[in-house]
PDB file of N, CA, C and O in Angstrom:
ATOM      1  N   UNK A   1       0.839  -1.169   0.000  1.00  0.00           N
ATOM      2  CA  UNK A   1       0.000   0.000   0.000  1.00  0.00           C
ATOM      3  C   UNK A   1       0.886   1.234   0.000  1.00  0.00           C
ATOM      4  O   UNK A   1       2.006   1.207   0.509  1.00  0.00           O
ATOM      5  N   UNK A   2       0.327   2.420  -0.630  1.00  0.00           N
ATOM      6  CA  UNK A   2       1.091   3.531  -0.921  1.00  0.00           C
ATOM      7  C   UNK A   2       2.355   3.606  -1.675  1.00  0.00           C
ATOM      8  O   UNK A   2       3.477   4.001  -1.358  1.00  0.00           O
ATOM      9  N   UNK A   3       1.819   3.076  -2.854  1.00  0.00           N
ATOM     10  CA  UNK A   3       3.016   3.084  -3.805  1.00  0.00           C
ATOM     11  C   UNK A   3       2.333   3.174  -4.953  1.00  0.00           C
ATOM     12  O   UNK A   3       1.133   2.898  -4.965  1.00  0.00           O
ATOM     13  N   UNK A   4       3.007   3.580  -6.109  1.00  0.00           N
ATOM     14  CA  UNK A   4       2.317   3.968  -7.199  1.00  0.00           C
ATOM     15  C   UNK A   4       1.818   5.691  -7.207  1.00  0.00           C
ATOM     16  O   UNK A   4       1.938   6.401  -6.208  1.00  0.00           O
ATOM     17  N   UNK A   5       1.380   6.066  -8.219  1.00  0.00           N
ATOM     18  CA  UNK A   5       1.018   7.936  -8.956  1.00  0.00           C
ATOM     19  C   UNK A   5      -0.464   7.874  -8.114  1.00  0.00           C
ATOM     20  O   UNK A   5      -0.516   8.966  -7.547  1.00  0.00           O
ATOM     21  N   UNK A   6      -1.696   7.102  -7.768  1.00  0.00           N
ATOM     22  CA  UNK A   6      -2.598   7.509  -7.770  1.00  0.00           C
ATOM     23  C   UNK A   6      -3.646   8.314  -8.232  1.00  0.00           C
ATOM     24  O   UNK A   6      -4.435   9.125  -7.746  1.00  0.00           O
ATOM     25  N   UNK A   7      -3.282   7.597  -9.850  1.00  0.00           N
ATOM     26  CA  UNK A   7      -3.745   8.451 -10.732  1.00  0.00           C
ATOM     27  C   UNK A   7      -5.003   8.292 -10.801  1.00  0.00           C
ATOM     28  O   UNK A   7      -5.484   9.395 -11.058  1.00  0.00           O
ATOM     29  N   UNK A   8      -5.789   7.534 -10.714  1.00  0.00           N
ATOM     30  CA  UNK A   8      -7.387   7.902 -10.338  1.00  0.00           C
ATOM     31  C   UNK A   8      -7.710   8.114  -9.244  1.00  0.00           C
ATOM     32  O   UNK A   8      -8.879   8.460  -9.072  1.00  0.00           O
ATOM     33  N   UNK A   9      -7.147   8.037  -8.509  1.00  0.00           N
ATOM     34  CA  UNK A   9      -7.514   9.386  -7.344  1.00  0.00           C
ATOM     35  C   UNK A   9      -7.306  10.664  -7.378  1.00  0.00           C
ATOM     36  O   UNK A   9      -7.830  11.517  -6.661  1.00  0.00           O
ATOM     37  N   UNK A  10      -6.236  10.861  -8.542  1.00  0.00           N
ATOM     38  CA  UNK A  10      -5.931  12.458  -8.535  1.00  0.00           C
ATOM     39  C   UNK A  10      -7.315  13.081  -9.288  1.00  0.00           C
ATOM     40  O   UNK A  10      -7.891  14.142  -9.049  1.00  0.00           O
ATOM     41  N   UNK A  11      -7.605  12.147 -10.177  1.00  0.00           N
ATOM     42  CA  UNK A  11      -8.495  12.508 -11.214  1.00  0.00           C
ATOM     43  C   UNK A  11      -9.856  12.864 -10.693  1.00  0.00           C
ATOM     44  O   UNK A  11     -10.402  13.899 -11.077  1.00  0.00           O
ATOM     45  N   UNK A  12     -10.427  12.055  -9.839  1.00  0.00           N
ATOM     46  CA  UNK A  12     -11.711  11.607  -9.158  1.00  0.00           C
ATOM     47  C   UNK A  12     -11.533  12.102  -8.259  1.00  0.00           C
ATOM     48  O   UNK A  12     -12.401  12.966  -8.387  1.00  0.00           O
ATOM     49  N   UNK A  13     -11.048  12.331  -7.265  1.00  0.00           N
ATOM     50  CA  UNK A  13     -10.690  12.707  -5.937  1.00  0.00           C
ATOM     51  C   UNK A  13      -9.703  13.783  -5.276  1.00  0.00           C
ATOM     52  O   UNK A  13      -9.093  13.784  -4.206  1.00  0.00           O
ATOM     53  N   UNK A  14      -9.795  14.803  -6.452  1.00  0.00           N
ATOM     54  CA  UNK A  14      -8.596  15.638  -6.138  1.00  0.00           C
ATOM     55  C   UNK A  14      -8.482  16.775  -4.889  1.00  0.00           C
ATOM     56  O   UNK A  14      -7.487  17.295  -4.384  1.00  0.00           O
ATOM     57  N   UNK A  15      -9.686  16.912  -4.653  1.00  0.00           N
ATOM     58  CA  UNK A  15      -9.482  18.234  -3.256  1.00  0.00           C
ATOM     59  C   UNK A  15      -8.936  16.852  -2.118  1.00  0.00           C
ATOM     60  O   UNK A  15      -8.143  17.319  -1.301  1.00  0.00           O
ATOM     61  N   UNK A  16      -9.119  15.688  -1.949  1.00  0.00           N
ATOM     62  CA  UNK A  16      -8.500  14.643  -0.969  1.00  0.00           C
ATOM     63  C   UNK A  16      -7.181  14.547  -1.477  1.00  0.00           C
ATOM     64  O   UNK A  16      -6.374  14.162  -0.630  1.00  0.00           O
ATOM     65  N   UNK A  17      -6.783  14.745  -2.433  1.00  0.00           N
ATOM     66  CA  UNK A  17      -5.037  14.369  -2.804  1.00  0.00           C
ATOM     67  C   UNK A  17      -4.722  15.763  -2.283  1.00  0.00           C
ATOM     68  O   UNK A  17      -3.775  15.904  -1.509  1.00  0.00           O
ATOM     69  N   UNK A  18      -5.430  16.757  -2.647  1.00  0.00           N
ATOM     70  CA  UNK A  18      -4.468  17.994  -2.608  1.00  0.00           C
ATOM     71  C   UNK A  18      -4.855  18.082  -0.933  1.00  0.00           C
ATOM     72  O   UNK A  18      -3.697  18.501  -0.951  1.00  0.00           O
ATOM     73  N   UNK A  19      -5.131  18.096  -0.089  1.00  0.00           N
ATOM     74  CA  UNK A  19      -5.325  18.182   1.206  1.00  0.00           C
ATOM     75  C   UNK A  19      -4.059  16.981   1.645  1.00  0.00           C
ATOM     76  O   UNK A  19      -3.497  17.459   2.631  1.00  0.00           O
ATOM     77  N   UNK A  20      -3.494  15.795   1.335  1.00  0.00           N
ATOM     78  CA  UNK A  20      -2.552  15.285   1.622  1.00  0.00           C
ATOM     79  C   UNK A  20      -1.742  16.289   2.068  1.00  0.00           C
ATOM     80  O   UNK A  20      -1.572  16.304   3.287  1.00  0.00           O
ATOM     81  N   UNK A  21      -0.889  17.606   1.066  1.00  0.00           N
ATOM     82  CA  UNK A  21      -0.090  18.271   1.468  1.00  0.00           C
ATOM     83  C   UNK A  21      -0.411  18.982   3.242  1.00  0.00           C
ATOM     84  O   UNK A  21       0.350  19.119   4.200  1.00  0.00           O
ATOM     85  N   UNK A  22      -1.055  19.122   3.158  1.00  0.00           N
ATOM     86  CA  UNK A  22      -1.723  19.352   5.439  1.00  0.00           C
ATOM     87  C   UNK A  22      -1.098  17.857   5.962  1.00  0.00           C
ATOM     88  O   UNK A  22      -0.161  17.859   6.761  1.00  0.00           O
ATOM     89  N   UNK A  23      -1.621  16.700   5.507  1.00  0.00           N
ATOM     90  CA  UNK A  23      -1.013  15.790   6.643  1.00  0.00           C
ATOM     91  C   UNK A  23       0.053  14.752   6.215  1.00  0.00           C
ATOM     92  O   UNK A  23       0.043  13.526   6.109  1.00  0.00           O
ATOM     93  N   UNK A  24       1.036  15.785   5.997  1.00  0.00           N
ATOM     94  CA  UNK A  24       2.109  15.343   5.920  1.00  0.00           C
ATOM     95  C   UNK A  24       2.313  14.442   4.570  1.00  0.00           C
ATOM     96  O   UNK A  24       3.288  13.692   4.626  1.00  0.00           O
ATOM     97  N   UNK A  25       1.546  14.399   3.367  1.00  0.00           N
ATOM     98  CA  UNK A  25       1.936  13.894   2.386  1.00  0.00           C
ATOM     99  C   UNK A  25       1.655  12.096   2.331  1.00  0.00           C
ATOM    100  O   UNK A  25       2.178  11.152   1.740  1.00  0.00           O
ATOM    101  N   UNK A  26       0.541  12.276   3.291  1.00  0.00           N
ATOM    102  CA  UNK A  26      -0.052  10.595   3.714  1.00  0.00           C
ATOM    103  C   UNK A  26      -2.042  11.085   3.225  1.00  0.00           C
ATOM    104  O   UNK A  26      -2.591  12.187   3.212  1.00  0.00           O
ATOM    105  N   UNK A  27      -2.503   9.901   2.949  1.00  0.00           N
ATOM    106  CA  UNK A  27      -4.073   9.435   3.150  1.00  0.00           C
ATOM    107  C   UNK A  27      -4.261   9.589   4.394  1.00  0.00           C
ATOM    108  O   UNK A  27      -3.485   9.034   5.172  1.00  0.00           O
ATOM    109  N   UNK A  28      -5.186  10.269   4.812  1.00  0.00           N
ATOM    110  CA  UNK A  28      -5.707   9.543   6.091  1.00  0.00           C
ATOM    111  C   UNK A  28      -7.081   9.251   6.334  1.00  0.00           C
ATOM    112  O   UNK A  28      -8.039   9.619   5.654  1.00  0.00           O
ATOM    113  N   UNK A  29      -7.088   8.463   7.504  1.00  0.00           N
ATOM    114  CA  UNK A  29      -9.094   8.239   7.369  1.00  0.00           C
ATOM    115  C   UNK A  29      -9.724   9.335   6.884  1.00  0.00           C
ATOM    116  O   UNK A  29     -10.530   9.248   5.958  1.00  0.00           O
ATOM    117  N   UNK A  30      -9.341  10.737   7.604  1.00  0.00           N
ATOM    118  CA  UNK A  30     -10.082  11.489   7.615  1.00  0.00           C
ATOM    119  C   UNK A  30     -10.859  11.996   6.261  1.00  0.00           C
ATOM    120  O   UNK A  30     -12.033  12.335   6.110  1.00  0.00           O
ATOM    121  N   UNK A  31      -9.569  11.909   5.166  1.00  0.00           N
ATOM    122  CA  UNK A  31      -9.449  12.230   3.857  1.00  0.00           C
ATOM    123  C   UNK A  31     -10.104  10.833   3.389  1.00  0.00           C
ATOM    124  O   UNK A  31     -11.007  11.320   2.708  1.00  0.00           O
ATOM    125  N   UNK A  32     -10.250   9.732   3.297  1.00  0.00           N
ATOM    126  CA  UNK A  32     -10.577   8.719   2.850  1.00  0.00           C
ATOM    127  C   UNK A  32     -12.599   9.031   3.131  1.00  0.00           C
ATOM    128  O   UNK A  32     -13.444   8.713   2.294  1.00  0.00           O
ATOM    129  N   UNK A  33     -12.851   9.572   4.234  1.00  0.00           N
ATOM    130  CA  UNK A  33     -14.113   9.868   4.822  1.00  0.00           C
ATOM    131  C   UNK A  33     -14.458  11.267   3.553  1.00  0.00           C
ATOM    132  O   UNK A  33     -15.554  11.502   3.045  1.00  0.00           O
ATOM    133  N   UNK A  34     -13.787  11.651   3.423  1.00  0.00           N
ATOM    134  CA  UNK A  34     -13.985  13.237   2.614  1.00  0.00           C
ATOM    135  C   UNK A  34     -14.103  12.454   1.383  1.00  0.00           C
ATOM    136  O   UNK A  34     -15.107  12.748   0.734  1.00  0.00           O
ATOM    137  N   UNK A  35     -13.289  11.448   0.823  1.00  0.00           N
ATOM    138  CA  UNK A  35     -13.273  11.098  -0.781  1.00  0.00           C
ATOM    139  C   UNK A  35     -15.059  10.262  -0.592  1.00  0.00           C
ATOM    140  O   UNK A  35     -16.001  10.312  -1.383  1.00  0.00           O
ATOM    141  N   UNK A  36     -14.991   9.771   0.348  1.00  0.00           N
ATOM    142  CA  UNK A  36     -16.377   9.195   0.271  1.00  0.00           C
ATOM    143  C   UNK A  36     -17.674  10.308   0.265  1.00  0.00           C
ATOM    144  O   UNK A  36     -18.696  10.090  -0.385  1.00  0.00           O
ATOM    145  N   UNK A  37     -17.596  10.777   0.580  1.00  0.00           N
ATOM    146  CA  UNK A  37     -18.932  11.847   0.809  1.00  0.00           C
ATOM    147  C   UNK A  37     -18.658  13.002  -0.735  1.00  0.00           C
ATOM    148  O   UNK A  37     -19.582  13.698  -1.157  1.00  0.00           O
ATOM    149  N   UNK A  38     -17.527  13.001  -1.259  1.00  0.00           N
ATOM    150  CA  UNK A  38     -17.412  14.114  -1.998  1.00  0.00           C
ATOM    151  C   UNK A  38     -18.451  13.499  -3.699  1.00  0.00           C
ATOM    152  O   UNK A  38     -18.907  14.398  -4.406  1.00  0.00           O
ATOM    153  N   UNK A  39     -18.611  12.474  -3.995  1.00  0.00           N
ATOM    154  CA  UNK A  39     -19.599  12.729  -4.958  1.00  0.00           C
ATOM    155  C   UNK A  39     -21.268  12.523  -4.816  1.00  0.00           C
ATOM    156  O   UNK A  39     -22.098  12.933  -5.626  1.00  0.00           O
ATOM    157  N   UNK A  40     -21.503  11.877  -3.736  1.00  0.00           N
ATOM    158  CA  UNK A  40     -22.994  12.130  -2.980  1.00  0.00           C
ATOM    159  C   UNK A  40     -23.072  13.537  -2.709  1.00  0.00           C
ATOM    160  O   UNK A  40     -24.193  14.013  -2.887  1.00  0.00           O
ATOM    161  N   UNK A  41     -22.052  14.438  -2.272  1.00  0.00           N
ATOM    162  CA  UNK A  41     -22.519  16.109  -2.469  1.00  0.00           C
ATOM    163  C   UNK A  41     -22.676  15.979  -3.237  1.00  0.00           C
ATOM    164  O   UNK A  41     -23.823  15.559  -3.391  1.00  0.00           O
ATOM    165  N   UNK A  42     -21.977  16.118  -4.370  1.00  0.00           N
ATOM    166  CA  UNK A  42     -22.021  16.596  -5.482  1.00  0.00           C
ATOM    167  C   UNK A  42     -23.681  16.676  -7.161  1.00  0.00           C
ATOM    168  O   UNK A  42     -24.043  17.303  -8.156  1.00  0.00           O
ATOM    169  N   UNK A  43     -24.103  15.171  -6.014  1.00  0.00           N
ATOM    170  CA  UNK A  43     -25.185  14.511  -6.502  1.00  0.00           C
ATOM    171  C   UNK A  43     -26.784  15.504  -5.692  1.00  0.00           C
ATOM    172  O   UNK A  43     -27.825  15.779  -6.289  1.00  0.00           O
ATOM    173  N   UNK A  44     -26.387  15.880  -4.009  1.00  0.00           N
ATOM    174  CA  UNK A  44     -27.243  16.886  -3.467  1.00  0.00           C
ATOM    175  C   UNK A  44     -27.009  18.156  -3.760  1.00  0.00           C
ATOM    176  O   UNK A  44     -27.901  18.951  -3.466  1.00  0.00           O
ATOM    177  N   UNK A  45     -26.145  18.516  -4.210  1.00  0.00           N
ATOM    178  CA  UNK A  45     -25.963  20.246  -4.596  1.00  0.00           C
ATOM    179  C   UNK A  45     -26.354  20.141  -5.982  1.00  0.00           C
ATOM    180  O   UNK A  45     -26.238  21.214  -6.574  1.00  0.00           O
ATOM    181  N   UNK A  46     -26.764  19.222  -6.655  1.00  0.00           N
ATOM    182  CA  UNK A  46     -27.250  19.232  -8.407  1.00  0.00           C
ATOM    183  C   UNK A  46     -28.768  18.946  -8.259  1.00  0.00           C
ATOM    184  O   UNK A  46     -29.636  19.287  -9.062  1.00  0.00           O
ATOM    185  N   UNK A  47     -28.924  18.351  -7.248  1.00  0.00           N
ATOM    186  CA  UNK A  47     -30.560  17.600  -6.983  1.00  0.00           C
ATOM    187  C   UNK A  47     -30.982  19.121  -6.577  1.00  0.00           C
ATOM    188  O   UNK A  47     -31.909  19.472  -7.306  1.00  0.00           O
ATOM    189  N   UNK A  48     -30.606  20.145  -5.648  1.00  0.00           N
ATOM    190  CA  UNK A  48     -30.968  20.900  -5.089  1.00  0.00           C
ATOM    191  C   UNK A  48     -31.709  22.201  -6.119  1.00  0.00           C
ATOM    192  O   UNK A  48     -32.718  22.890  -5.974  1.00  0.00           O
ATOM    193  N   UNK A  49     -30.653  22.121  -7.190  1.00  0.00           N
ATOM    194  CA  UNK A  49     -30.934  23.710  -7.933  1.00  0.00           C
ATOM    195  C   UNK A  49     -32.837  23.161  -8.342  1.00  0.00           C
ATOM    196  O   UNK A  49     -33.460  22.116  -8.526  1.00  0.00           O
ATOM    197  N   UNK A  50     -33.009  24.145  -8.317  1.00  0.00           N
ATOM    198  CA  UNK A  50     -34.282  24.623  -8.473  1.00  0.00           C
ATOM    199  C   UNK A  50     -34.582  24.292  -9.829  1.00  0.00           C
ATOM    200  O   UNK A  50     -35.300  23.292  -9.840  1.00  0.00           O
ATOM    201  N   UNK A  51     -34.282  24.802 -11.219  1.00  0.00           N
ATOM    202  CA  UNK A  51     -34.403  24.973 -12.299  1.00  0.00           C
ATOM    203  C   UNK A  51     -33.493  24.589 -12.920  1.00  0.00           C
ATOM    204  O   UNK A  51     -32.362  24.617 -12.434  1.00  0.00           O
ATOM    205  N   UNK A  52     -33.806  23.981 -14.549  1.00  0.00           N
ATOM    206  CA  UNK A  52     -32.869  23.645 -15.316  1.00  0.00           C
ATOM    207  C   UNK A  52     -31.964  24.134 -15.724  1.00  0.00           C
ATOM    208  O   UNK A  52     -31.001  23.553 -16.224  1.00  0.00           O
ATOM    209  N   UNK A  53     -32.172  25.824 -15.524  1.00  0.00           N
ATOM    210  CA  UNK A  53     -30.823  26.919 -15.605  1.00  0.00           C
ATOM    211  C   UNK A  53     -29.993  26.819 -14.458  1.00  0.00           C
ATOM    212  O   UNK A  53     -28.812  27.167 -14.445  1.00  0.00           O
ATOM    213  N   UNK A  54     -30.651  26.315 -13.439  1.00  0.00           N
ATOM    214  CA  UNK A  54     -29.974  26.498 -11.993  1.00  0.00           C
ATOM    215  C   UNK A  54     -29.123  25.174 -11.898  1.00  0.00           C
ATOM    216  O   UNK A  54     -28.120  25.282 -11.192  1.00  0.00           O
ATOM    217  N   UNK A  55     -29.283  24.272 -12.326  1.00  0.00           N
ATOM    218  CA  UNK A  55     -28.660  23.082 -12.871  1.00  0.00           C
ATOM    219  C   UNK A  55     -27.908  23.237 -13.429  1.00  0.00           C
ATOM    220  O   UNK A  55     -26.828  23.176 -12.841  1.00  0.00           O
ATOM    221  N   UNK A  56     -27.877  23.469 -14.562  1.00  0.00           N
ATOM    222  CA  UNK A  56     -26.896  23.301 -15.559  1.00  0.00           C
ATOM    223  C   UNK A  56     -25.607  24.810 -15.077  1.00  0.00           C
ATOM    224  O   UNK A  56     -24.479  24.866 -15.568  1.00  0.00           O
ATOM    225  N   UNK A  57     -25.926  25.422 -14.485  1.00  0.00           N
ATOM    226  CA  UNK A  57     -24.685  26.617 -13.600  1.00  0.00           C
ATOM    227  C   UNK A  57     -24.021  25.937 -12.603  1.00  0.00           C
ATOM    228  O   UNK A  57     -22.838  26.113 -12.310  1.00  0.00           O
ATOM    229  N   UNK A  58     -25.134  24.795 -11.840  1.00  0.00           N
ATOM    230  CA  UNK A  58     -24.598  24.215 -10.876  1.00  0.00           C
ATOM    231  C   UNK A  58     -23.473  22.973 -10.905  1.00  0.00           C
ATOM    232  O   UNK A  58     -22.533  22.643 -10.182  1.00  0.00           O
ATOM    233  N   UNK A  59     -24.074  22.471 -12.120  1.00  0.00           N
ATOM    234  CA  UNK A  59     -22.994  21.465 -12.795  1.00  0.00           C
ATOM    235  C   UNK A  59     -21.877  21.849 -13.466  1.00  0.00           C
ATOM    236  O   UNK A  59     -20.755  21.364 -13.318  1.00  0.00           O
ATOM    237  N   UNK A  60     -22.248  22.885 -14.342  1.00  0.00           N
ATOM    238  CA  UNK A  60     -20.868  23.719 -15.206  1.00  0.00           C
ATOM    239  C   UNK A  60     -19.541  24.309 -14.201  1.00  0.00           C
ATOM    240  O   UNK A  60     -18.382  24.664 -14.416  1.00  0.00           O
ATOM    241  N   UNK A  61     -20.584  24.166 -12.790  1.00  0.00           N
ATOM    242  CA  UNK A  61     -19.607  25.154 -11.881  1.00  0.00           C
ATOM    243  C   UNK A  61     -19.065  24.009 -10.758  1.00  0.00           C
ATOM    244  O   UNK A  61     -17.932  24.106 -10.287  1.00  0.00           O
ATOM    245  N   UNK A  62     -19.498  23.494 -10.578  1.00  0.00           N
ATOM    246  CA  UNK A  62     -18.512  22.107 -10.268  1.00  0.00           C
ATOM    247  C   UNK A  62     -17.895  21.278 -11.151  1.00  0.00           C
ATOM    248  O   UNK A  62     -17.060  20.625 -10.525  1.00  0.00           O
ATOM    249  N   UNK A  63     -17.901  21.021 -12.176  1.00  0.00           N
ATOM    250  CA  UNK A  63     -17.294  20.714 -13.291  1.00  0.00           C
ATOM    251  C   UNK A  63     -15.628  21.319 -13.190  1.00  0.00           C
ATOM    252  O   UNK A  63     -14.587  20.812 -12.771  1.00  0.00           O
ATOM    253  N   UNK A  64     -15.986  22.728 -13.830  1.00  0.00           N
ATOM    254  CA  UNK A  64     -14.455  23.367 -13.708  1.00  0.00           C
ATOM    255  C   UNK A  64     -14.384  23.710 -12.943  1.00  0.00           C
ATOM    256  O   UNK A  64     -13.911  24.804 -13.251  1.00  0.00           O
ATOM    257  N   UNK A  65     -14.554  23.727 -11.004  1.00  0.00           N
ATOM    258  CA  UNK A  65     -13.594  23.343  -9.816  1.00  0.00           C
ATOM    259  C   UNK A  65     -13.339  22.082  -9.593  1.00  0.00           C
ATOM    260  O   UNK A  65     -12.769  21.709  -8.568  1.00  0.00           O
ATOM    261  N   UNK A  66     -13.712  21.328 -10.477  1.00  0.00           N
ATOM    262  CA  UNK A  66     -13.304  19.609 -10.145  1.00  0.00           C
ATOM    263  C   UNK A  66     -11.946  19.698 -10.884  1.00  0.00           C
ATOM    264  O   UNK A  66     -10.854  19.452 -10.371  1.00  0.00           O
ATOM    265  N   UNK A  67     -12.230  20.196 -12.528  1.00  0.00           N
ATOM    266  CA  UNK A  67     -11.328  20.038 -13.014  1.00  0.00           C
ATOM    267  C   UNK A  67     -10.033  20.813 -12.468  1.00  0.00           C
ATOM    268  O   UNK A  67      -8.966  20.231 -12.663  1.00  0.00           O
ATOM    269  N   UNK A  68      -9.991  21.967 -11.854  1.00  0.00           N
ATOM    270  CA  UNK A  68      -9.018  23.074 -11.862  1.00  0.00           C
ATOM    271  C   UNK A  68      -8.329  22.383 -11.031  1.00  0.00           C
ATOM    272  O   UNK A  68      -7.136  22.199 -11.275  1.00  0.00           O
ATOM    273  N   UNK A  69      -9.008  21.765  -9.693  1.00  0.00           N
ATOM    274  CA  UNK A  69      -8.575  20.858  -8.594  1.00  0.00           C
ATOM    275  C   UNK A  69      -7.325  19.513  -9.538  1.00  0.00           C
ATOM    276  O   UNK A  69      -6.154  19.182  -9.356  1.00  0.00           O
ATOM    277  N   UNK A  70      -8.291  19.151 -10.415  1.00  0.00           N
ATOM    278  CA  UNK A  70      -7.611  17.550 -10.758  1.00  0.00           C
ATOM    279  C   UNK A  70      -6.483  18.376 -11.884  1.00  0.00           C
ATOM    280  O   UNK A  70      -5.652  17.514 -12.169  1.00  0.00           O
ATOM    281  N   UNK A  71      -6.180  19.498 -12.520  1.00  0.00           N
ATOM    282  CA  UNK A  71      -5.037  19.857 -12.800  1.00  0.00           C
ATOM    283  C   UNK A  71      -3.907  20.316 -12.421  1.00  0.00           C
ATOM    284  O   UNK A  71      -2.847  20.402 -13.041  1.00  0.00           O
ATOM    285  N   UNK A  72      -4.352  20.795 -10.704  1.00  0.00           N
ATOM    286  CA  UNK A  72      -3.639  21.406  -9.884  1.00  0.00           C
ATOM    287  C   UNK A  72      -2.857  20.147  -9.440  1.00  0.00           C
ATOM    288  O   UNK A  72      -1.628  20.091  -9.483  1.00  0.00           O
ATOM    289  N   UNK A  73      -3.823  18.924  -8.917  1.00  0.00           N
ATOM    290  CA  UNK A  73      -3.110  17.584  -8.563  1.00  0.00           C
ATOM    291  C   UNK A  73      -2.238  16.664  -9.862  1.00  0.00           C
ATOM    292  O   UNK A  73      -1.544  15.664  -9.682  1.00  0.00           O
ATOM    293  N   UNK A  74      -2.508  17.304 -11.083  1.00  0.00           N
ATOM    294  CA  UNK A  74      -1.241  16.834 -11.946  1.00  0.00           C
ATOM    295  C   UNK A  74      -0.015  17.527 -12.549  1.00  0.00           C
ATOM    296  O   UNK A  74       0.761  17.172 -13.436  1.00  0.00           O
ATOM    297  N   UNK A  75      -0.094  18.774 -11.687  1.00  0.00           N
ATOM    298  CA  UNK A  75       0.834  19.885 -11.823  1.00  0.00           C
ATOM    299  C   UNK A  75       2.168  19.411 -11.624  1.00  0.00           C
ATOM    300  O   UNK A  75       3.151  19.690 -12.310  1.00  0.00           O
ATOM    301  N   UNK A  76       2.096  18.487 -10.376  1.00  0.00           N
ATOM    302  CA  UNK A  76       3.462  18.578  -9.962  1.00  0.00           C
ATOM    303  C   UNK A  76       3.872  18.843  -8.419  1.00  0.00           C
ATOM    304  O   UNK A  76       4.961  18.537  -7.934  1.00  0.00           O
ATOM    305  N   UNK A  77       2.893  19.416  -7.794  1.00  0.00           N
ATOM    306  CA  UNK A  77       2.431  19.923  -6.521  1.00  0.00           C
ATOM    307  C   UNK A  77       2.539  18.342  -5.863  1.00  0.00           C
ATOM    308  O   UNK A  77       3.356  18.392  -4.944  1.00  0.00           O
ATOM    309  N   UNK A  78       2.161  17.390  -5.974  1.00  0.00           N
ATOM    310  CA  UNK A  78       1.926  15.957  -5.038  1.00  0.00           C
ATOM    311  C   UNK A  78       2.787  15.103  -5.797  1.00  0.00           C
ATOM    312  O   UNK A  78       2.691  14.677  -6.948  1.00  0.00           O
ATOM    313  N   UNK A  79       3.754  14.924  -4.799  1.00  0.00           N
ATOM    314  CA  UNK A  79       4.393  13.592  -4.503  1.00  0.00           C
ATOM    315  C   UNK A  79       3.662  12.172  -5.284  1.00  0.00           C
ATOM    316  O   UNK A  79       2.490  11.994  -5.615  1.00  0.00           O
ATOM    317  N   UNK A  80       4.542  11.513  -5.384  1.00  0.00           N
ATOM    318  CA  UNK A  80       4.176  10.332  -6.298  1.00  0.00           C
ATOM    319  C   UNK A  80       3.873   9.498  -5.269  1.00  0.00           C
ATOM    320  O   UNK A  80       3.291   8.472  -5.623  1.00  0.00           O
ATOM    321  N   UNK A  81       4.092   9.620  -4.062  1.00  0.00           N
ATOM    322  CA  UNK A  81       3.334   8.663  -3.078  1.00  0.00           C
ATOM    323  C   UNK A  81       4.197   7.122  -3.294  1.00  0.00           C
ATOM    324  O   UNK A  81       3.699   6.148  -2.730  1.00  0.00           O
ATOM    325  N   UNK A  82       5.001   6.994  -3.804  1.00  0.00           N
ATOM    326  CA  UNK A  82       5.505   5.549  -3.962  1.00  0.00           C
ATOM    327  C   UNK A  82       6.948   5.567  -3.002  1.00  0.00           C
ATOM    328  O   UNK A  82       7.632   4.550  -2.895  1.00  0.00           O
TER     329      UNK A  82
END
C-alpha cells in the first residue's frame, strides 16, 4: 500500500489528494471519509438547484472546480506517493 502515482484518485478525488499536502503527504481516514462523501454532495448540490438553468450553472460550476482541482493535482504539486 502507498506506492504507485494515484492516478485515479488524482483525477476523481482531487481536493483529498491535494489536502494530503496538510497531513504530511499521507491518506488519512479522515481524507478517505472526505473522498467518500465528496460525490454524494455533489449529486445533493445538483438535486438541489431549483431549475434547469440552476442546474446546468450548478454542474458547469462544479465541473471546472473539479477540473481546476484535478489539474492542480497533476501539476506537480503531489508527490508520487511511492
Amino acid at each position: 500500500m502507498g506506492h504507485g502515482h494515484y492516478v485515479s484518485a488524482r483525477l476523481f478525488f482531487p481536493y483529498t489528494m491535494l489536502l494530503t499536502r496538510v497531513t504530511g503527504n499521507t491518506i488519512t481516514l479522515a481524507l478517505i471519509g472526505l473522498a467518500l462523501v465528496q460525490l454524494p454532495l455533489y449529486g445533493v448540490l445538483i438535486a438541489s438547484a431549483s431549475s434547469p438553468a440552476s442546474r446546468a450553472i450548478t454542474v458547469g460550476s462544479l465541473f471546472a472546480i473539479h477540473l481546476v482541482a484535478a489539474l492542480i493535482c497533476f501539476s506537480g504539486v503531489l508527490p508520487n506517493f511511492s
